[in-house]
N, C-alpha and C positions, 0 to 999 in steps of 0.2 A: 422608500415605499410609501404613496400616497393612499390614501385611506380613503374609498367612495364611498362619497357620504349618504346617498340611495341606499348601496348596500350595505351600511352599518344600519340605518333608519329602518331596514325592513328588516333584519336581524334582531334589531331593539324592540320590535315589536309582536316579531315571532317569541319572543323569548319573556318579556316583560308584558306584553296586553299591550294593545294600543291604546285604552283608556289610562293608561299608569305611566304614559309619557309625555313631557314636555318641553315643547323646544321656545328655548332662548336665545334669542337676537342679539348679538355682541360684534363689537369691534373686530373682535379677532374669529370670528367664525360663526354657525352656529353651532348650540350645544344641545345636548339633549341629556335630561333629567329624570331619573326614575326612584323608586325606593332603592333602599341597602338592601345588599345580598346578605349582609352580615351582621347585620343588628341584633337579630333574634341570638347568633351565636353568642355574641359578645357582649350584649345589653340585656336580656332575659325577654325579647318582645321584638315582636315582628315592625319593624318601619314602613309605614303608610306614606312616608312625607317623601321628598326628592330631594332628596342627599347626596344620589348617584350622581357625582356627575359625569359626561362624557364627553370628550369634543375632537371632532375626527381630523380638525385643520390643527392641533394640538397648540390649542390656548395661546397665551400669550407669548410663550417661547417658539411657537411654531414646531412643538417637537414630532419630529417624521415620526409615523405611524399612529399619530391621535394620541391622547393619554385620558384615561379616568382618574377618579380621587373620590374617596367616600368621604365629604365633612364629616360623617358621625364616628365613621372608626377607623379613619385615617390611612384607610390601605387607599394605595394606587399602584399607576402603573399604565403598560401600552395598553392600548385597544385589541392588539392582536393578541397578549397576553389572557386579557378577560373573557375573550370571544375562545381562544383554546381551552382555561381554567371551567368555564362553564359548559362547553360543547363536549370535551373532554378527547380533544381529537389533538393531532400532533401540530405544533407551530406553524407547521409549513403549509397547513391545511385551512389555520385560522386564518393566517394572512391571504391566503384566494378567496376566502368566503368575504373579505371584507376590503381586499385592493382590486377586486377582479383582477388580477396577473394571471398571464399565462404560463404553464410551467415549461419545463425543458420537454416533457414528456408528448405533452399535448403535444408543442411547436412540431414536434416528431410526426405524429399523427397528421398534421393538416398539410405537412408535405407531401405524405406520400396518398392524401388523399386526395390534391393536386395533381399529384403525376399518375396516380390511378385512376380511379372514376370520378365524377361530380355526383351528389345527390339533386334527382330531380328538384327544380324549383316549386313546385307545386306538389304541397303536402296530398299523399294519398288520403283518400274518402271514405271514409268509415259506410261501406255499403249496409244498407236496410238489410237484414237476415230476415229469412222466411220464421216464422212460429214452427216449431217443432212440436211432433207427435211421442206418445211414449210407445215404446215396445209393445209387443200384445200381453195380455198376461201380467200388468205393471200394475200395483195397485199401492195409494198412501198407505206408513206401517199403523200409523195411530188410526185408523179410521175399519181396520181389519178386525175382525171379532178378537177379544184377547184371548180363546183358546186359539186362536189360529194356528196352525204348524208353523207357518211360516212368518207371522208378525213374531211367533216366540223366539223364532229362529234370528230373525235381523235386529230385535231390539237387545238379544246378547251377546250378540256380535260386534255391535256400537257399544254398547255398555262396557264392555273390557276396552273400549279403544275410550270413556268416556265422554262418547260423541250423542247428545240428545237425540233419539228418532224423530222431530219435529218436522214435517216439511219433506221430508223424504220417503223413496220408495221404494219398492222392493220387487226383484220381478219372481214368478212361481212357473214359469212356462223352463222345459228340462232340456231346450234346445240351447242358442247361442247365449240370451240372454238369460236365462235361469239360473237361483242361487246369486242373486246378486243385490246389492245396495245400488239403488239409479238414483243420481244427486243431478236434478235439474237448474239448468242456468237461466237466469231472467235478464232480461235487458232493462234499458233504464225508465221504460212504458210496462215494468212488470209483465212482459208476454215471454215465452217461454222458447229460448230461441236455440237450446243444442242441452242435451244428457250427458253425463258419463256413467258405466253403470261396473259398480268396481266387486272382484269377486267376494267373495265372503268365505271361501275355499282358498288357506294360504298357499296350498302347492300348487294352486292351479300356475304356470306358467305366465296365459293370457292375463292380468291381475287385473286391466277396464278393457272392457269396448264398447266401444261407441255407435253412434249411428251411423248407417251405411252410405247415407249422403251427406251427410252434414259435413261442415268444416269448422274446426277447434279454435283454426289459426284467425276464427273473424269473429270469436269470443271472447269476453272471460266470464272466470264464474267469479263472481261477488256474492260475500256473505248479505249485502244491502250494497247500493249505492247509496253512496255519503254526499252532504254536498258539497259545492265545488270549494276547491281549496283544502280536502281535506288530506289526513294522510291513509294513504293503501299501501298494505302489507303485500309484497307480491311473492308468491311460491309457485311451487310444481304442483302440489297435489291439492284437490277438494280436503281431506278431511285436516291437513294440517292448518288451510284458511278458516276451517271450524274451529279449531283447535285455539286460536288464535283470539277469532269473535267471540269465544266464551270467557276471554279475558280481556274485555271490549275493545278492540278493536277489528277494524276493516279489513277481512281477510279476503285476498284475492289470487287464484289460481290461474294458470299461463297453461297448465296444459304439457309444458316442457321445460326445456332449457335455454330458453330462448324466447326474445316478445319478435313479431311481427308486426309489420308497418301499421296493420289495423289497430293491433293490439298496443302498440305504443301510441297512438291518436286515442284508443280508449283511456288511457292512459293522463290524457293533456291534462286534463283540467284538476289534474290533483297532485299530490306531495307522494311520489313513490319510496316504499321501504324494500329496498331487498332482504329476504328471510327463505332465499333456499337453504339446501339441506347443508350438515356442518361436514360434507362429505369433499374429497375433492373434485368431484362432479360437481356437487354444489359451488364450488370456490369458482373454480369456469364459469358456471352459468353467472356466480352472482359478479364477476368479472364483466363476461360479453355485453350480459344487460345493462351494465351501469355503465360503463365505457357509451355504448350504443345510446343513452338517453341522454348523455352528457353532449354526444356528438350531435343531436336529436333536437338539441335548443332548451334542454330541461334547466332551472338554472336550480333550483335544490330537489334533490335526491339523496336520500340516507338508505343506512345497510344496517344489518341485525344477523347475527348467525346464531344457531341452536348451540348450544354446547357440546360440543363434540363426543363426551361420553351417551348422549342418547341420543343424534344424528338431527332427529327434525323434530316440529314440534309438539306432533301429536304422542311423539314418546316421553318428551319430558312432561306431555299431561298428563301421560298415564302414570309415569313410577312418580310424577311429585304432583301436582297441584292446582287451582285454576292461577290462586294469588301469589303461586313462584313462576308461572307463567308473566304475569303480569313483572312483576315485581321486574324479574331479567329481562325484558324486553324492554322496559322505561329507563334501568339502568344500562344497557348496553349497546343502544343506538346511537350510531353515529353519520356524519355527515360524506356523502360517496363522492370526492373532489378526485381529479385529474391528475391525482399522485395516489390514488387508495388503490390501484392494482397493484403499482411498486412496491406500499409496504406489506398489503396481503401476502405476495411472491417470496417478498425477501425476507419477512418475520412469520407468517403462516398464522395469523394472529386469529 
């Protein structure tokens, strides 16, 4: 297993800062340089200097798969070893992320994708969306007198889901849309380009609806557009991508179980998370779309699931926290490779 050394280089510097690397020109390859992972463990102080070293043509022995070696505290080992020990993802995952190999799984896939359909050569076109209107009757909660019935009525309604009323609306009209939370979506010129307006009546059946012309599927809703290169959390729902952003990061909503052509071009220019629900609806959807993005030309895509005793994540903000939000999504992301349906499937992980 040969070790491409682009993909270790952009690995090194997703992981270490590109300013905290240095490459060295040697005989036998080049190598790249960073601090110790383990100094602070081991020494009582964090290492500023380049101790790490790494070299993906594996030094002077030439050993398949690269090898590291920390001069300062003497650990080493393969490249794919370091890239799993710090990703925290299975062997077989560390090794794609950094030989680009294709698995038995994929090979599977692009057969029958072969003898089934081609995907069009020409990426579909992110069409201009019209500016969207709000409902009649729709009014901001924060900008309603605070006796209002109705701003009293939606900001403790969010309040038990501990969703800020900031930015949102609420409509008062006792027809289709009335009794409702209207979470408006913005495109990346800030103009207002599709609603969803979700009930605020748990028995209601109908729990959003939408506008009567609009289309979902040539949205999404972003808590902000980030910029490019960054990472998006994708879910199903508005208030779980809130849920999300109150523990800073980009939460992004689909609408469904499933991204759309549109919706995966909105998509390009960023680092997608899958974070549907911990439900096995969710396990599908976070299947179909990560398989789909991979197939899609995405080259990293990571996953995040909710803890399954409180399904998604606007419940685990409610029974715990913003900073155990945080804390379990930093801890429990991992990387979405062309073997992570097999082990979802086979381990339920």
């Amino acid at each position: 297993m040969a070790v491409d050394f682009d993909l270790f280089h952009d690995w090194c510097k997703d992981r270490f800062g590109e300013t905290n690397i240095k490459i060295r020109h040697t005989t036998h390859g080049d190598e790249i340089c960073t601090h110790s992972l383990w100094s602070e463990a081991q020494i009582g102080k964090a290492d500023v200097k380049y101790h790490l070293w790494m070299n993906p043509h594996g030094g002077k022995k030439g050993l398949d798969g690269g090898a590291y070696r920390c001069w300062l505290t003497d650990k080493m080992g393969s490249l794919v070893s370091l890239v799993s020990d710090v990703d925290g993802i299975p062997f077989d995952d560390a090794e794609e992320a950094i030989a680009g190999t294709t698995s038995l799984r994929a090979l599977e896939k692009q057969v029958h994708e072969f003898f089934g359909h081609k995907e069009p050569d020409v990426l579909p076109e992110v069409e201009v969306v019209e500016e969207e209107t709000f409902p009649d009757f729709c009014f901001m909660i924060d900008k309603m007198s605070p006796s209002n019935f109705w701003r009293i009525r939606a900001r403790k309604y969010l309040r038990e889901r501990k969703i800020p009323s900031d930015g949102l609306y609420v409509c008062t009209d006792d027809k289709e849309y009335g009794n409702r939370i209207v979470i408006p979506y913005y495109d990346k010129d800030d103009r207002m380009v599709f609603w969803n307006a979700r009930s605020m009546n748990d028995k209601n059946k109908l729990r959003y609806a939408k506008p009567k012309h609009g289309d979902q599927e040539s949205v999404l809703y972003m808590t902000e557009w980030p910029p490019i290169g960054s990472k998006v959390h994708v879910m199903e729902g508005e208030l779980d991508a809130i849920s999300l952003a109150l523990a800073n990061f980009t939460g992004c909503a689909c609408g469904g179980k499933f991204l759309s052509d549109i919706q995966v071009e909105l998509l390009r220019d960023y680092v997608p998370v899958l974070a549907f629900d911990a439900d096995d609806a969710g396990l599908e959807a976070l299947i179909n779309v990560g398989d789909a993005l991979l197939e899609r030309g995405f080259r990293d895509v990571r996953y995040v699931r909710p803890p399954k005793i409180y399904k998604d994540w606007n419940k685990l903000l409610q029974r715990r926290n913003i900073q155990t939000v945080k804390a379990y999504v930093d801890r429990f992301e991992k990387r979405y490779s062309s073997t992570t349906a097999d082990l979802l499937l086979s381990h339920q992980l």
